[in-house]
N, C-alpha and C positions, 0 to 999 in steps of 0.2 A: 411353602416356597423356600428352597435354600439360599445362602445368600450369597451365592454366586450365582445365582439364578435369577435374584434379584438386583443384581448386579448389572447384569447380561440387558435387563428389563430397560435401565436407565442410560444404558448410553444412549446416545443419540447417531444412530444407525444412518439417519440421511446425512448428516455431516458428511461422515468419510463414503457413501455411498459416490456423494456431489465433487468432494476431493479428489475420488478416483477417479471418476469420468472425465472431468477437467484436466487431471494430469493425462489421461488416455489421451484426447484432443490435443493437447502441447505436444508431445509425443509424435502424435502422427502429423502435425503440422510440422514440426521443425525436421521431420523426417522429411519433409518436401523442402525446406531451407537446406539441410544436407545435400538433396540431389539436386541443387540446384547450384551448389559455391563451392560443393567434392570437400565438405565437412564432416564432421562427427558430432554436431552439436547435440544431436537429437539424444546421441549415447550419453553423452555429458550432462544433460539435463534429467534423461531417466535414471542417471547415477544417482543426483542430488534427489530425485523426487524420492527414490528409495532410502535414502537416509533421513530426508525431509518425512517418510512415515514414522521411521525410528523415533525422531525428535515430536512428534507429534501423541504418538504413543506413550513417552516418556515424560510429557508434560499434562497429560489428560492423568495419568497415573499420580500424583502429587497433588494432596490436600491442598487445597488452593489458600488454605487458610497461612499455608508454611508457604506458601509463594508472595502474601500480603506480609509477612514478619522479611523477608528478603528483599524484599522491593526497593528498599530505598538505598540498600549496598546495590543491590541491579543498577539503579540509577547512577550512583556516584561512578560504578566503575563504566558503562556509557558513558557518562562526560569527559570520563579520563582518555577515554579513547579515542572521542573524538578532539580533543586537546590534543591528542599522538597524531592525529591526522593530521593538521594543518602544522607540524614540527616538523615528519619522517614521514608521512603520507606521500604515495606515488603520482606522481603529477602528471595526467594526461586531459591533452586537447588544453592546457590550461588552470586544470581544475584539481585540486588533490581530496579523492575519495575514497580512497583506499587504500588498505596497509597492506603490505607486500607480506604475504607470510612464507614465502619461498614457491612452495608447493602448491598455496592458492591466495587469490585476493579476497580479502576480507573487510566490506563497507559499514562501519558500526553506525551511520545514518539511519541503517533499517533497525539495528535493534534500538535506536532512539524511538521508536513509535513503539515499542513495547514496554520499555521505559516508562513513556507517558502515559498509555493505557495505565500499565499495574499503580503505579502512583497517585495518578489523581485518582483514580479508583480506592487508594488506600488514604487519601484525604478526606476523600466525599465521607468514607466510613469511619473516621475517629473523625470528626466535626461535623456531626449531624446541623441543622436549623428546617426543623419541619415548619417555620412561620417565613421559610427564604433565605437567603444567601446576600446580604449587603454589600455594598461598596467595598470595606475594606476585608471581606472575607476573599478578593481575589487576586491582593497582594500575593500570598503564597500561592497560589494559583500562575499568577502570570508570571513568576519565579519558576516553578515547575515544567512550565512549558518556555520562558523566554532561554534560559540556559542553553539546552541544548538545542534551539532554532537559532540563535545568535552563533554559535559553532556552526554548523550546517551550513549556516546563511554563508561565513566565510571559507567554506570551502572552494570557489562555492557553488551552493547547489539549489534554488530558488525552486525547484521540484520540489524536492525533500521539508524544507524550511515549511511550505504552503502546507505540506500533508500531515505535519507535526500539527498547525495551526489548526487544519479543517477536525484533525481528531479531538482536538480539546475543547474546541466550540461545538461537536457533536455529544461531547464528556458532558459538557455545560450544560447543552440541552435538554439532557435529563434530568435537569435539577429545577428545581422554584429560584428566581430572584424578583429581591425588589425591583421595582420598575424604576427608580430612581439610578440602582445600579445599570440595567440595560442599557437606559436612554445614554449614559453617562459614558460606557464601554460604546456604544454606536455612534456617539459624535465623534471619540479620542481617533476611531477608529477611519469616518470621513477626515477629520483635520490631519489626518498622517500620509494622507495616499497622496499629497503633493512632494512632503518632502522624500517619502519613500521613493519615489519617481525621479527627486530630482538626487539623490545622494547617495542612494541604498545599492539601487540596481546598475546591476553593468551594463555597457555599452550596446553587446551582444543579445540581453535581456531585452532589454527596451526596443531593438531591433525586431523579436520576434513578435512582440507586443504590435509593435507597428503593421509588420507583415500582416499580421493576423485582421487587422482594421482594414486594410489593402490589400487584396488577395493577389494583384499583381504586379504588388510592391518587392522587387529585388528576388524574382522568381529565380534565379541561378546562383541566391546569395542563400540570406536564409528563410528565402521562403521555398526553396528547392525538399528539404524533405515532407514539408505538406504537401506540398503540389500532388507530389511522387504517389501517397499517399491516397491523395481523393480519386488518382488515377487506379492506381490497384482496386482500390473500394468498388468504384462506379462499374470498373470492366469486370466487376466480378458476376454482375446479374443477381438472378435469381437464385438457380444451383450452382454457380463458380464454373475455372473451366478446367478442373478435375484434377486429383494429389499430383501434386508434379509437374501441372501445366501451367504454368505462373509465368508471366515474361517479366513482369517487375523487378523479382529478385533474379530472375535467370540473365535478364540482360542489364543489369548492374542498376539500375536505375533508382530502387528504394532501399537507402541507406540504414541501419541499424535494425534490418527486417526480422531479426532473432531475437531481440529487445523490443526496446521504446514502439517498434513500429509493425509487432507482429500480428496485430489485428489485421492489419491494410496487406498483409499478406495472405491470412488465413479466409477475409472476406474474397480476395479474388481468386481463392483456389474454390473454396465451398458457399460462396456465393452467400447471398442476405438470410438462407436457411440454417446456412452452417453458424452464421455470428449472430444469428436470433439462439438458434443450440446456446451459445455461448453464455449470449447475455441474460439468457434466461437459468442459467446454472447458477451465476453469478448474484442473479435475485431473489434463487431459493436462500443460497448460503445469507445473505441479508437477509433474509425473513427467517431462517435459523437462528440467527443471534441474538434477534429481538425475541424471540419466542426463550429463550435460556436469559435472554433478560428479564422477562417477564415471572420468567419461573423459579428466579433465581431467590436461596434463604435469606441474603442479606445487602446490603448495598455495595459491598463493594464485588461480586460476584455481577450484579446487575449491571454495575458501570464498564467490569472490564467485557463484561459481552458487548454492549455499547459498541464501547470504542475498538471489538474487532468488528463488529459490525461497518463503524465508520470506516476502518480501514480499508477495507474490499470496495465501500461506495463509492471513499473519495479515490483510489487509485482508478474506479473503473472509470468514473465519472470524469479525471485527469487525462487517461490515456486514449480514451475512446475519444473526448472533446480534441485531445490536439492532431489524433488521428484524423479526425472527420474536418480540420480548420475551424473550430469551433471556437479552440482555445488556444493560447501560445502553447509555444514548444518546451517542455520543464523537465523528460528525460525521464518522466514517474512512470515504471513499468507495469505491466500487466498483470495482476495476479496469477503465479504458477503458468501462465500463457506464453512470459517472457522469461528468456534465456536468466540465469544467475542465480547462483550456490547461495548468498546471504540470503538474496531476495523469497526464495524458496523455503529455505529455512526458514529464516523469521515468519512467512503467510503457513505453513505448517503446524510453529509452534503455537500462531494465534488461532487454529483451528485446533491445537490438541488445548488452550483455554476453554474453548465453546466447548468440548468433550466433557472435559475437566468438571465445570457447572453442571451441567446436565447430569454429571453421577451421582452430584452432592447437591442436589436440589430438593432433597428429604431426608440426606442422613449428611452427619459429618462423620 
């Protein structure tokens, strides 16, 4: 066998198989948001998915070993960015998350989860403890991940913040600790969620929190884009009622339908068949990543599939929960489903990661 033939042998063909299908479905869904609001979203986001293969191609291409010696300049200049945000960052709705780069916005929040993955990944691997992980092995740990969730937080963006957290407790979870540590991290973590509540979160936050316990609590305030929401879902049925025939988005009703809320759009066009399609694409690519976890030569290969793993669970698990009133409202989008160039990019580059291992899961 030649070795571009054994090459060919190792990638991992369902990845991007699953990649393209999912970006097919964004595609033809937001093509129904265009005829619906006399948009170009759909062309706009098949821009980014096509450049979103570029970047993904070019990162599965790169010895991952040269991507763990880079990691920690990744990080540093991430924090910097997100320092830029909250100085010269574009302020909307309240909130500054983005840097105006003329020609397009650019939200370095998302390459914070990429950040975090390649890092604690390059932790876990230069400070092995095959007998567990102690107490104070998670000082640098909760450094790694509090930095850039404390920026975010001040953005702010209590979406982003949570998904930084749920990656690094799923980073965590692949490791051994002492049980002294656990217990020790789950009490800090009960005695915090008073004051986090009474000091941390804003007014608006605590509001959707509330809504969310009361479903018909300030239905015209902010509990109007759930609502909006359970309604597109529920009238969607079984098969939906067909590309294009949507009245939610057509008669203004469900807000950020190309984003945050395009599930509750795509269920009521293609009904509980089409967002079963979905969410089962969604749980290959998760059982993709643990399986290049599983296969992978070294630890720190194992941890960054991991954590693109977590990536895709906790956003779907984010956005689908606040879509269905499950869970408050946090603005965390849909993997490649929702409209946004970073967002796209960055769920790309973590799928040309999972490529990346699976080439080098027998040879460097």
């Amino acid at each position: 066998m030649t070795r571009a033939a054994a090459t060919v042998g190792r990638i991992d063909w369902s990845v991007i198989g699953l990649v393209v299908l999912l970006g097919a479905v964004s595609v033809f869904n937001l093509h129904s948001t265009s005829i619906a609001t006399g948009t170009t979203v759909y062309l706009r986001h098949l821009y980014w998915l096509l450049i979103g293969l570029v970047v993904m191609g070019a990162v599965a291409a790169i010895n991952y070993r040269n991507l763990q010696r880079v990691a920690p300049f990744f990080y540093g200049v991430v924090v910097l960015l997100l320092a830029l945000v909250l100085a010269v960052g574009k302020e909307v709705n309240g909130s500054r998350r983005w840097l105006d780069l003329g020609f397009v916005g650019f939200q370095p929040s998302e390459l914070a989860k990429l950040a975090i993955i390649l890092n604690l990944a390059n932790w876990f691997q230069r400070v092995p403890r095959p007998a567990g992980y102690a107490l104070r092995d998670l000082v640098p740990v909760a450094l790694l991940l509090g930095v850039p969730m404390f920026l975010v937080l001040q953005e702010p963006d209590l979406g982003h913040t949570l998904m930084l957290m749920f990656i690094g407790i799923s980073m965590l979870a692949y490791e051994r600790f002492e049980k002294r540590a656990l217990m020790t991290v789950l009490l800090l973590g009960l005695v915090s969620a008073v004051p986090l509540w009474k000091f941390v979160l804003r007014d608006y936050q605590k509001d959707r929190v509330l809504t969310l316990l009361d479903g018909k609590a300030d239905v015209h305030g902010a509990g109007w884009h759930a609502r909006q929401a359970r309604v597109a879902v529920g009238s969607g049925g079984l098969i939906g009622k067909g590309h294009g025939d949507g009245t939610q988005v057509a008669g203004g009703f469900l807000p950020e339908n190309h984003t945050d809320f395009v599930f509750a759009h795509l269920s009521e066009e293609l009904g509980l068949l089409g967002a079963g399609l979905v969410l089962a694409i969604y749980l290959l690519l998760i059982v993709a990543a643990l399986r290049s976890a599983a296969q992978a030569r070294d630890k720190f290969g194992g941890h960054v599939a991991v954590g693109v793993g977590a990536l895709i669970f906790w956003h779907v698990v984010m956005n689908i929960g606040m879509v269905l009133n499950l869970l408050p409202v946090t603005g965390v989008t849909l993997p490649l489903l929702s409209y946004g160039g970073t967002s796209v990019l960055t769920v790309m580059a973590a799928m040309g990661l999972l490529l990346n291992i699976s080439l080098r899961r027998t040879v460097f």
